[in-house]
N, C-alpha and C positions, 0 to 999 in steps of 0.2 A: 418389517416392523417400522412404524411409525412412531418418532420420538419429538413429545412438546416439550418444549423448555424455555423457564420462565416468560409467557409470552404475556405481552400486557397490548392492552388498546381499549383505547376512549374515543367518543362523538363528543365534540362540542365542550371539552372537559368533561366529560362523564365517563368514569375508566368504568369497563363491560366487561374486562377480563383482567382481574388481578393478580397478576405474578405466578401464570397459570404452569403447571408442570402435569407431562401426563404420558404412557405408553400405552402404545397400541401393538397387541400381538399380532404376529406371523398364525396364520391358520386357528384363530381365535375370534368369536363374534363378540367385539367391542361395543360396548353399549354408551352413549350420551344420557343423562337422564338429568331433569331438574323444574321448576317449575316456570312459567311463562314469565322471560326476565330474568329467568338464570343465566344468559348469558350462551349455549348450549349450540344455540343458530348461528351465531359469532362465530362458535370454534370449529363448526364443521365448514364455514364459509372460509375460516382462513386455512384450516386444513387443505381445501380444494383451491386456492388462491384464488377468491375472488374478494377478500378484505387483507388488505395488508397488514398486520399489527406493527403498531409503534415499535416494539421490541419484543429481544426474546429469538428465540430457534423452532424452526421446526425440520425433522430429520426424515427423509423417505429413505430407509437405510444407510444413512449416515450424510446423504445428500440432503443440504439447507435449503429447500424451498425458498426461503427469503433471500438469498444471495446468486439466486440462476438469472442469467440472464433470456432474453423473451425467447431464443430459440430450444433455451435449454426446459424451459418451462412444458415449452409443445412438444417435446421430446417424454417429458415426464408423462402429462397427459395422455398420451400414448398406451401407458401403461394403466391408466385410472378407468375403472366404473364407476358410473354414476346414477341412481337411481332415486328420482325426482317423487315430491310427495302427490302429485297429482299425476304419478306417472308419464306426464309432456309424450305420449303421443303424436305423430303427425297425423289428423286426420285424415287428410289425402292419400295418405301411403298404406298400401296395403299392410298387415300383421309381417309376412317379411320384409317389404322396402323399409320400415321402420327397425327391424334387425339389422339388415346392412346398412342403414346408414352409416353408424361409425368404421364402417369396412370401407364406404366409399370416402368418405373423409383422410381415414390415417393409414390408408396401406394401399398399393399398387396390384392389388389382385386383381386378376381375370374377374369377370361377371359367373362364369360358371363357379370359380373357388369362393367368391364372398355366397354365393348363394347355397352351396355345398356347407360351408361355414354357420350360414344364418338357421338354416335348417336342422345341425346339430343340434344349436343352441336354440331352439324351438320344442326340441325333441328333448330336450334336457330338462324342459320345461314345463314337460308333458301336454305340451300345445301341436303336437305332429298334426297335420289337418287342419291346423286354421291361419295356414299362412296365405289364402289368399280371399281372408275378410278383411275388413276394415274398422278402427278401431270401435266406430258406432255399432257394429255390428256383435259384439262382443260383451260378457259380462265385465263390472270392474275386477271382478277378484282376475281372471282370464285377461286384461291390460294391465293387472301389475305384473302378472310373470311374461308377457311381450317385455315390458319395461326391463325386466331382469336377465331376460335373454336376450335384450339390447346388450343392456349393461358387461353382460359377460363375453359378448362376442368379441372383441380385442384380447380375452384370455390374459386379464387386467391383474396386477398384484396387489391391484388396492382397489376396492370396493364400497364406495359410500353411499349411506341409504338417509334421505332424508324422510321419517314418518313415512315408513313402509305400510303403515297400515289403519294408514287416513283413510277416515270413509267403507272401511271392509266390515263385517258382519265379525263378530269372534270366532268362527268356524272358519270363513276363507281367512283370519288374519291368524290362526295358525297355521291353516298349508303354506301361510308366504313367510312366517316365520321358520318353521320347516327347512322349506324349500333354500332359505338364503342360509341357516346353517350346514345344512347337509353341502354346498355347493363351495362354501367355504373352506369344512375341512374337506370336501374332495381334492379341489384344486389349490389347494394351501393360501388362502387370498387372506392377506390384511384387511376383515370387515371391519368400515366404522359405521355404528347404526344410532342416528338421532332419533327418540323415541319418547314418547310420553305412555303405551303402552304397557300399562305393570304385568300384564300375560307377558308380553315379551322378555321383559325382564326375568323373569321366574320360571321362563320355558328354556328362553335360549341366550342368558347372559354371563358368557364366561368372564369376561371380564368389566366390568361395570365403573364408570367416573361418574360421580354425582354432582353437581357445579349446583353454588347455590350463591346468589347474588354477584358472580365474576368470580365465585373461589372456590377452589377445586378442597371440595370437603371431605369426599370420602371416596375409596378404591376398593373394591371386593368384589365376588362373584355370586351368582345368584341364589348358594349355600348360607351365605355370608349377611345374605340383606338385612334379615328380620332380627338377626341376632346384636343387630350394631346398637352403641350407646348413643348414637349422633341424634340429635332432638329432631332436625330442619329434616334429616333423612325419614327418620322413622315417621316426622306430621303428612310429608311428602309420599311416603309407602298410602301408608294408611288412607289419607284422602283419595289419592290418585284408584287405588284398589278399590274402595268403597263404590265412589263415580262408577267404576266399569262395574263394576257387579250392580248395579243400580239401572245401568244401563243395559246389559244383556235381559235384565228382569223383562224394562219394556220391552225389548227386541222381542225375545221369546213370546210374552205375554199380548203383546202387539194392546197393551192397556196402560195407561201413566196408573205409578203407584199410591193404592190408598192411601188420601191424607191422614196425617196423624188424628186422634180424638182428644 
């Protein structure tokens, strides 16, 4: 479990995250949701500690992130998946060398056990057989799940997805919605998922924070969404929802839609 509290930070005098409070479950796909400017990219950057906030806590089971020092930090990471909104691929590295990399980084394994390892997590991924292309070589839907069976190769307790499903078609960005919950509650992982995705939300958001200009507005699950009184939430459903169904039309239709008369 991952616990925020009260975390505040500003650029330049400009507070991005107002007096934020927030939990993240154990074996639960947490969801980030808000609109461009809520603030959402902030909190999963300090989540991952790559922005410090001025104040406030944040807890990796009961451990403060903001009060570790650098070795304790590399120790945590350790424990963390990461999965980039462009996927970050190495192009050079085969489908597996890019699995094991984080094997050859954070653990002292044999070449035979990382690649014993990477091939699980390949196979988890239902990519068994294409671990010796590269990533040009591959669909994107087929380099986000490489990305994910990076990601889970450390057998991480904390899993963060930045716009899992940037750039995907709505057919593969359900397999990789899918795919990151079923893997979540297999192996019990604290998913955190930034996401502007409203399928994902409605497919696979147990628990859902909505940040809307730095303030944490509303908490519910994806039962919960359509039924809320919140204005900013519901303008934000509704648009957000609208766009993609507007967008799969062309996809599908492979035509932009008749103008109005």
């Amino acid at each position: 479990m991952i616990e925020v509290k009260n975390v505040i930070k500003a650029f330049d005098g400009r507070t991005v995250l107002h007096d934020v409070s927030a939990t993240f479950y154990t074996g639960k796909t947490n969801l980030i949701i808000g609109q461009s400017g809520s603030g959402k990219t902030v909190m999963m950057k300090s989540l991952v500690g790559l922005i410090q906030p001025d104040s406030g806590e944040i807890l990796f089971d009961g451990r403060n992130l903001l009060k570790m020092d650098t070795g304790q930090v590399h120790e945590l990471r350790k424990e963390i998946g990461m999965l980039f909104q462009g996927s970050a691929l190495f192009d050079s590295e085969t489908v597996l060398g890019n699995v094991m990399f984080p094997l050859q980084m954070f653990t002292r394994q044999s070449f035979d056990e990382m690649r014993e390892r990477a091939m699980f997590c390949l196979d988890r991924v239902n990519l068994k057989g294409a671990e010796d292309k590269y990533p040009s070589e591959i669909s994107g839907g087929m380099q986000k799940r490489v990305a994910i069976a990076r990601a889970i190769a450390l057998n991480p307790k904390y899993l963060f997805c930045d716009e899992p499903n940037s750039g995907l078609d709505p057919k593969t960005s359900i397999v990789i919605d899918e795919l990151l919950s079923d893997i979540t509650h297999e192996y019990n992982i604290t998913t955190v998922i930034n996401t502007h995705d409203m399928n994902s939300v409605l497919g696979i958001g147990e628990n859902i924070i909505f940040l809307n200009k730095g303030h944490r507005e509303w908490v519910g699950d994806m039962s919960q969404i359509y039924d809320t009184a919140n204005e900013a939430l519901n303008n934000f459903v509704f648009a957000t929802h609208l766009f993609q169904k507007v967008r799969e039309y062309v996809v599908k239709n492979e035509t932009p839609i008749p103008p109005e008369k």
